[in-house]
MMTF fields as JSON, N, C-alpha, C and O atoms, coordinates in Angstrom:
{
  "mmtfVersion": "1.0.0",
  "mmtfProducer": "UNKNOWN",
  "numBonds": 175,
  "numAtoms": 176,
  "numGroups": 44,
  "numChains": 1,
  "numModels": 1,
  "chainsPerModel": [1],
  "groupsPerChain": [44],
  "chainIdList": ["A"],
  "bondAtomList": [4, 2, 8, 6, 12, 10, 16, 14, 20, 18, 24, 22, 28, 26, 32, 30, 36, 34, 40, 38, 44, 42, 48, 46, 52, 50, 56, 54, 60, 58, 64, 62, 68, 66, 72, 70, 76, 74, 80, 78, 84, 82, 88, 86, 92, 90, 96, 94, 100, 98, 104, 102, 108, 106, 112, 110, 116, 114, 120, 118, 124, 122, 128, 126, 132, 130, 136, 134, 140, 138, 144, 142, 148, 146, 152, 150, 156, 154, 160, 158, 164, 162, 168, 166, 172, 170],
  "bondOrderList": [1, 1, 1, 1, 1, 1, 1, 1, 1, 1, 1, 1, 1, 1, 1, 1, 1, 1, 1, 1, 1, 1, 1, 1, 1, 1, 1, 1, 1, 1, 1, 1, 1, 1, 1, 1, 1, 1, 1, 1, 1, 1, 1],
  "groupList": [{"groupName": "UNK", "atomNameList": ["N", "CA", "C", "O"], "elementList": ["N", "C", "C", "O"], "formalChargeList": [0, 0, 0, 0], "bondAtomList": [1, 0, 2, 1, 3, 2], "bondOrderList": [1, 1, 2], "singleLetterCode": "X", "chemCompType": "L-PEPTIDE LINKING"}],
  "groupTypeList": [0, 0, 0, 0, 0, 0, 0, 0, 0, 0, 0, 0, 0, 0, 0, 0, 0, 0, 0, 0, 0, 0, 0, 0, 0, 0, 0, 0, 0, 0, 0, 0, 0, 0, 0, 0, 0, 0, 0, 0, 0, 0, 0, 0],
  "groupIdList": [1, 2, 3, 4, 5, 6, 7, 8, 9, 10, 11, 12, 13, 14, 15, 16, 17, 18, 19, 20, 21, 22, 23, 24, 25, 26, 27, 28, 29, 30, 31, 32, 33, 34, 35, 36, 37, 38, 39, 40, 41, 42, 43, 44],
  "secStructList": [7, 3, 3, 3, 3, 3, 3, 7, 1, 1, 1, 7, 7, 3, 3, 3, 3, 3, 1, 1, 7, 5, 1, 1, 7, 7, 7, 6, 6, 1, 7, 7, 7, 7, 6, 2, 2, 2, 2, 2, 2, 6, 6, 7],
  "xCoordList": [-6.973, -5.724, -4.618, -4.576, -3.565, -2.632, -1.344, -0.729, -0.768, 1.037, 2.159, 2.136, 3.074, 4.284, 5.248, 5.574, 5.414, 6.493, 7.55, 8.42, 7.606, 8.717, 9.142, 8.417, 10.096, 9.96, 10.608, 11.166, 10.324, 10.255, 11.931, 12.642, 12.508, 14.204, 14.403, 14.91, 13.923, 13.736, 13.462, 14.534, 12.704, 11.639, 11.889, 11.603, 12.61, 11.408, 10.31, 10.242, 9.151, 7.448, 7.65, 8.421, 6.666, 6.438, 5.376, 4.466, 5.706, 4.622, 4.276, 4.79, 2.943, 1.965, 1.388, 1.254, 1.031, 0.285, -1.473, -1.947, -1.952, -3.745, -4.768, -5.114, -4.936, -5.928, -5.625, -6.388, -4.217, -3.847, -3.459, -3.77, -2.774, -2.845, -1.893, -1.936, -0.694, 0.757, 0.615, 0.506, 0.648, 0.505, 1.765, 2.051, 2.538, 4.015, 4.085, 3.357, 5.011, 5.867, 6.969, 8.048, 7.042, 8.104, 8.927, 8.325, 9.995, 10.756, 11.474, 11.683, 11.726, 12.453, 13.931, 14.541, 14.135, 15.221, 15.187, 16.1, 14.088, 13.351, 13.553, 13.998, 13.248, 13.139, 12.085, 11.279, 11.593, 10.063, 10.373, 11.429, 9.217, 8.979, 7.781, 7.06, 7.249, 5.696, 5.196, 6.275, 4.656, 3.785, 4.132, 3.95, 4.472, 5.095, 6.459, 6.863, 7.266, 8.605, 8.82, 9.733, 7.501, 7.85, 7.636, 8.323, 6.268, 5.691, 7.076, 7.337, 8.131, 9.211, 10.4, 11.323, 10.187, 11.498, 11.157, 11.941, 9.738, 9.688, 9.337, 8.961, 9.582, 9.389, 11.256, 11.573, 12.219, 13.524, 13.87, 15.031],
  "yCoordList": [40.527, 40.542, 41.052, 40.764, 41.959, 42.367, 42.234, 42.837, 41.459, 41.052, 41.551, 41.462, 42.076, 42.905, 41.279, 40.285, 41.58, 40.428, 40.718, 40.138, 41.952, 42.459, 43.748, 44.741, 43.742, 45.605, 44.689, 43.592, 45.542, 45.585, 45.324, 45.7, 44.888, 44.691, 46.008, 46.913, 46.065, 47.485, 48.581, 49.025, 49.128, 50.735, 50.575, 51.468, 49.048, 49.568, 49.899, 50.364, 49.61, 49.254, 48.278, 47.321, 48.679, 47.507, 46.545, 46.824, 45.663, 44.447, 43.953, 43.935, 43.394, 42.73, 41.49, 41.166, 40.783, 39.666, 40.222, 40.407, 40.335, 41.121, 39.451, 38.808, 39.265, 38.139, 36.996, 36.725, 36.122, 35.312, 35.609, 34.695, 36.746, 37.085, 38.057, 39.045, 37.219, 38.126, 39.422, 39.135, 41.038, 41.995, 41.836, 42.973, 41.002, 41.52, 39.757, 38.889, 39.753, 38.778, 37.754, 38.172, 36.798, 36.068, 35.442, 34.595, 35.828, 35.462, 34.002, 33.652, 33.427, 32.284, 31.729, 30.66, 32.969, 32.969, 33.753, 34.386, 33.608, 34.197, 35.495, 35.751, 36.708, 38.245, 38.46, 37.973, 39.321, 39.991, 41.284, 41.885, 41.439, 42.538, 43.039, 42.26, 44.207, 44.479, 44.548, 45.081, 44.543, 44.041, 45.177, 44.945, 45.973, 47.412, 47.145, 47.272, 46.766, 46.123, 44.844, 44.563, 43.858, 42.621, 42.63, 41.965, 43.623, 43.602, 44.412, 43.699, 45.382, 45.661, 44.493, 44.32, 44.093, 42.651, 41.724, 41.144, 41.734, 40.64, 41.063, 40.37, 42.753, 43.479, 43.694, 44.177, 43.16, 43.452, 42.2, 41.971],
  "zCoordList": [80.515, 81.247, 80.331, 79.135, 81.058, 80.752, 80.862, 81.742, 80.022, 80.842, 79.633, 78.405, 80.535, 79.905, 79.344, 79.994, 78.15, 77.464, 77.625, 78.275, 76.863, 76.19, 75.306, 75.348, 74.653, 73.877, 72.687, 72.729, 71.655, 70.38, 70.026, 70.959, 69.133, 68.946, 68.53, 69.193, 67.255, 66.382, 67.112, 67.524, 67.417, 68.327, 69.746, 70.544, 70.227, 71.7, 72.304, 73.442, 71.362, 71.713, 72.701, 72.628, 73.932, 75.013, 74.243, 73.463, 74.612, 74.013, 75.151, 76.27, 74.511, 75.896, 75.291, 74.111, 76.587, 76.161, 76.583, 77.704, 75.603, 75.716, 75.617, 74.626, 76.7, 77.193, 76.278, 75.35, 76.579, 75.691, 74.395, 73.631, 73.731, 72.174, 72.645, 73.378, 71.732, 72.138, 70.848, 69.656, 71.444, 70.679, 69.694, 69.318, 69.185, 67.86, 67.887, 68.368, 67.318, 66.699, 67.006, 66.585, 67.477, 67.812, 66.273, 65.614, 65.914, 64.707, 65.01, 66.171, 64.222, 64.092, 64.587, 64.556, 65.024, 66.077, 67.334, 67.865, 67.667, 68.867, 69.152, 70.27, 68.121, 68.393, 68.558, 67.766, 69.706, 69.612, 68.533, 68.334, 68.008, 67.438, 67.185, 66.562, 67.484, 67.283, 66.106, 65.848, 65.159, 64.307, 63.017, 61.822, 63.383, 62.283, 61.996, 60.84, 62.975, 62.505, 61.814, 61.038, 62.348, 61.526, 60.508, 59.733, 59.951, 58.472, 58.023, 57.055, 58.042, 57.541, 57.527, 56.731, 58.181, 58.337, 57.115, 56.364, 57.108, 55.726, 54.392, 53.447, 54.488, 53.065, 52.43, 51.343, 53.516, 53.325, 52.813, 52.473]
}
């Protein structure tokens, strides 16, 4: 199953939820971000 979350803060990547397993990142102050932006968020 396929469900639309959300888009990326950074890019605007659509994010999905892929059969229970959210594709990016929920941050600590609740930003989605897909998984290429978060690994940059925590290299800054």
């Amino acid at each position: 199953m396929k469900e639309h979350v959300g888009q990326c803060s950074l890019c605007k990547k659509e994010i999905y939820c892929l059969d229970g397993f959210l594709d990016g990142v929920v941050s600590e102050d609740k930003t989605l971000y897909c998984f290429k932006c978060a690994a940059k968020q925590e290299e800054s």
